[in-house]
DOZA-66708 format. One record per residue (C-alpha): residue in one letter; x, y, z. Coordinates in steps of 0.02 Angstrom, whole numbers, plus 50000, padded with zeros to 5 digits. Each point is the difference from the previous one (the first is absolute). Example, Ala and Ser with C-alpha at 12.3 -4.5 7.8 and 13.67 -1.06 7.14 Angstrom:
<rs>
a506154977550390s500695017249967
</rs>
This chain:
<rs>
x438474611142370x501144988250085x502085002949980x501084982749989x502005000550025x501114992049877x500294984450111x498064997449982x499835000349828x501584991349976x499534988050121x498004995449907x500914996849828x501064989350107x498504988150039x499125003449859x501704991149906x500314985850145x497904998549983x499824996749790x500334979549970x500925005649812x501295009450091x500274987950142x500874986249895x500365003049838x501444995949852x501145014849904x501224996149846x501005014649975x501915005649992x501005005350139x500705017250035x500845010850141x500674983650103x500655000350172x500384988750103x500085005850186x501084996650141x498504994950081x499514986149881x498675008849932x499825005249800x499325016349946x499694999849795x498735004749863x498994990449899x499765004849827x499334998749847x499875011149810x498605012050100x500155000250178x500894997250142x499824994450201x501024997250159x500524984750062x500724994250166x500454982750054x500234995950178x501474990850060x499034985250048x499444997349828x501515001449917x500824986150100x498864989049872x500935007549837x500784986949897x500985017349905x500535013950027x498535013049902x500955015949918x499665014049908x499354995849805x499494983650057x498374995749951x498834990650136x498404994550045x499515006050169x498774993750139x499375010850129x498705012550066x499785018949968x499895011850144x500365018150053x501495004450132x499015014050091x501555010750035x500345006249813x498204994049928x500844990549863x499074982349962x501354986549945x500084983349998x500574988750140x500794985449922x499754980250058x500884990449867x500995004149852x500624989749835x500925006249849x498805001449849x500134985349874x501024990650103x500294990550143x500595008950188x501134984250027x500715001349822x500125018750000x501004994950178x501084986549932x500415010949849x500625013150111x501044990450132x500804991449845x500495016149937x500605006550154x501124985350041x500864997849832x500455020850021x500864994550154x500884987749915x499724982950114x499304990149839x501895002249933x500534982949940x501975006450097x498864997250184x499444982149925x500774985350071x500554984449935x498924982950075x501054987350044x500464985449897x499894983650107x498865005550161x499754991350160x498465007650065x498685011849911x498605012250101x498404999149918x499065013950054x498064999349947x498564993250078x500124983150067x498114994549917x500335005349804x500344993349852x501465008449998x500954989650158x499474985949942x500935004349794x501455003350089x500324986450124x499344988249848x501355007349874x501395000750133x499744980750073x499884995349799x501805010249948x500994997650166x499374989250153x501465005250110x499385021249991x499285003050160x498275010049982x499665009850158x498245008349961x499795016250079x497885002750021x499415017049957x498405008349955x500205002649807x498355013949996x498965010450089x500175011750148x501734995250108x500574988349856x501495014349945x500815001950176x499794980250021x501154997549841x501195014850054x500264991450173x500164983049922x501305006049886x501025009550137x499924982650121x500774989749860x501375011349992x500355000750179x499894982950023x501264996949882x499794980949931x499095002549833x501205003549837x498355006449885x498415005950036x498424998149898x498665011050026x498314998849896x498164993749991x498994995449869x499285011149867x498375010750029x499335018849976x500985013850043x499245002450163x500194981450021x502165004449980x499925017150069x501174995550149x501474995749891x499625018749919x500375008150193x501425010550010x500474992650181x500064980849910x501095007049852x501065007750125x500414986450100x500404989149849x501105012449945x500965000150193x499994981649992x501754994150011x499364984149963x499524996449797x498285001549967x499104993949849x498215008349973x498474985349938x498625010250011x498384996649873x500234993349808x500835004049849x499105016049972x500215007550196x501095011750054x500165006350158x501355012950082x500684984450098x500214992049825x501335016749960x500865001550124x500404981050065x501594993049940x499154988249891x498294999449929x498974984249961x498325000149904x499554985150115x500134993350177x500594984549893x501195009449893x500745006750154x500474983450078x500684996549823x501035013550029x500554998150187x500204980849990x501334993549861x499714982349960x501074984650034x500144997049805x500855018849983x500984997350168x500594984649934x500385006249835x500925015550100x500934987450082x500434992049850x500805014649927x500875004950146x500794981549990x500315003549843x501035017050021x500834989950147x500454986249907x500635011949848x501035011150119x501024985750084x500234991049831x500825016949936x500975002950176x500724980449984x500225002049797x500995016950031x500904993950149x500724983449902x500475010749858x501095011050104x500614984050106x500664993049836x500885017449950x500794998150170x500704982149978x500495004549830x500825017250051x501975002750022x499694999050203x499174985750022x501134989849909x501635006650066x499364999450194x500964990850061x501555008049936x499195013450060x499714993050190x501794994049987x500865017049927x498945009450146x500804986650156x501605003249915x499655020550055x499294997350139x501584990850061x501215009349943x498885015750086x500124989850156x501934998350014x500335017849959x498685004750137x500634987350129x501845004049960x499625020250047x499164996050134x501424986950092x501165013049958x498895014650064x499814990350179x501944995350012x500665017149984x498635007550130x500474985850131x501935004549991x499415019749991x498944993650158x501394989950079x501055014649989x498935011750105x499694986950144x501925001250009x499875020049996x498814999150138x500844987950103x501515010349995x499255015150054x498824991250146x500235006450181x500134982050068x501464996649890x501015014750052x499544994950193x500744982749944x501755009750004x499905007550183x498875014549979x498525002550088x498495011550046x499725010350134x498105005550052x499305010150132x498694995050109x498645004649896x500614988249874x500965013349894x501454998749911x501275010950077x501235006549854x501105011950096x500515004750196x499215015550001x498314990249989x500244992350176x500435006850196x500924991550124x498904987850115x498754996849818x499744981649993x500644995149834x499744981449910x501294993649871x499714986749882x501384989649915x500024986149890x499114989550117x499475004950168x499825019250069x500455005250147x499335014750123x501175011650081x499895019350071x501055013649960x501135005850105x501425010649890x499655008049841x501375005749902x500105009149805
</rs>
């Protein structure tokens, strides 16, 4: 009798599951339970139906091709292969591919991205911006081979010569064509020269459009500072570029329509703005001769120049009184001045000298005011009237 571990055992069913060609690649419809997402990128769910039930993982390098986001209750169709993991000796299913059940991955994927961008509100008509009126240049950014280049720059050069179309090349599908538009669109806004931008292609499947359905695209149309008008497909396509541009147009031609007003309405504008011009100044000139007339019929105007006359009359009689007050203001301060240049002369040192007095000073050059201030033999100077002379002392006496 020969004795096998677990591992063993586990490991034959193993290769007896990797080894049967049913098991190896096969498809499973069934409804989603127990989701979870890991932090690893892997996804651990089961797979069930009215009867049964059976473990499912996903690897991380799988789910990188996922057009949605799978959840619990969702009902897919599943391809991959059945094996055991050894370890617990539980066969599941190791997933390849997954689609949601009666409908389309990429519409089950555009569904939800619509869904979760109008909950965050950046479809709100309040973030929408207005396109200008009467632009210089438009940015058409779309590939530079479509129908859709050549609508545009055949509707613009037909409604307005004098728009400048700069045409910004892009890949409009497949693999790279999302990051191509996103870059496009952040260039034209950093370069500054382009009042609208027009992004679109020409109709087609929705894998054909799926690039204007990427989250990065609608996100940098929504950061755009620049107005952006979305031309993407016909009448009956939508994409999330389509909700969240400033403007929509079922056509690349529409959207010219749109971005490029025509000389006939620009002339027309202008028309009307002569109009309201014209209107304005005739009211302004009809208002101002109305009150002109008041004026020259008015108590003022016809008595001016009694008026002017009345007001010289004040003015000179204002100019008398002033100049009157003022002469006799200046008279009485000259005599007041006159009168102290007579105190002062009367008081001045020099005119007392005038009568024989005279100064004494030591000879440091002070003034001596009494005898006890000076000893005999001090050289003394004393100044009269004119002259000085220099003497010593010789006697002092009280």
């Amino acid at each position: 009798m020969k004795i096998y571990t677990v591992s063993q055992i586990n490991s034959y069913i193993r290769r007896v599951f990797d080894n049967d060609p049913f098991l190896s690649d096969l498809y499973i419809e069934a409804e989603i339970s127990n989701f979870k997402l890991h932090s690893s990128g892997h996804i651990y769910f089961t797979l069930k139906d009215g009867g049964a039930a059976i473990s499912a993982v996903m690897f991380r390098h799988d789910t990188l091709n996922l057009k949605f986001m799978p959840e619990s209750g969702m009902k897919v169709l599943v391809k991959g292969r059945i094996s055991l993991y050894e370890k617990t000796g539980q066969y599941q299913i190791y997933v390849r591919d997954m689609e949601p059940a009666g409908t389309g991955a990429l519409y089950m994927a555009y569904e939800q991205l619509k869904a979760r961008l109008e909950k965050s509100g950046v479809f709100d008509s309040k973030y929408k911006k207005p396109i200008p009126l009467y632009p210089k240049c438009i940015a058409v950014i779309t590939s530079p081979t479509g129908a859709a280049v050549r609508d545009i720059i055949h509707v613009a050069g037909r409604r307005n010569p004098n728009v400048e179309i700069v045409v910004v090349p892009v890949l409009v599908q497949g693999e790279g064509a999302a990051p191509d538009i996103v870059k496009a669109i952040e260039n034209v806004n950093k370069w500054g020269g382009a009042d609208t931008i027009i992004v679109g292609r020409g109709g087609g499947s929705i894998e054909d459009l799926w690039a204007f359905n990427e989250e990065i695209v609608a996100r940098a149309i929504f950061e755009s500072h620049i107005p952006v008008i979305s031309a993407v497909g016909h009448e009956t396509d939508f994409t999330i570029a389509d909700f969240i541009a400033d403007k929509r147009a079922a056509t690349p031609s529409a959207a010219a329509e749109i971005a490029v007003p025509s000389e006939e309405s620009i002339n027309k504008a202008l028309v009307n703005v002569y109009g309201r011009i014209y209107r304005s100044v005739y009211n302004k000139a009809s208002n101002m001769r109305s009150r002109f007339s008041y004026a020259v019929s008015s108590y003022a105007f016809r008595n001016f120049s009694q008026s002017i006359y009345d007001s010289q009359m004040y003015t000179g009689e204002l100019y008398d009184r002033i100049y009157g007050n003022m002469a006799n203001k200046m008279e009485k301060s000259r005599l007041l001045l006159g009168k102290c240049i007579d105190n002062i002369e009367n008081l001045s040192p020099l005119n007392i000298m005038k009568r024989g007095y005279s100064l004494v000073y030591n000879d440091k050059g002070r003034l001596i005011s009494s005898s006890e201030n000076v000893n005999k033999g001090d050289n003394i100077e004393i100044r009269f009237d004119k002259g000085k002379i220099n003497a010593e002392v010789t006697k002092i006496g009280e």
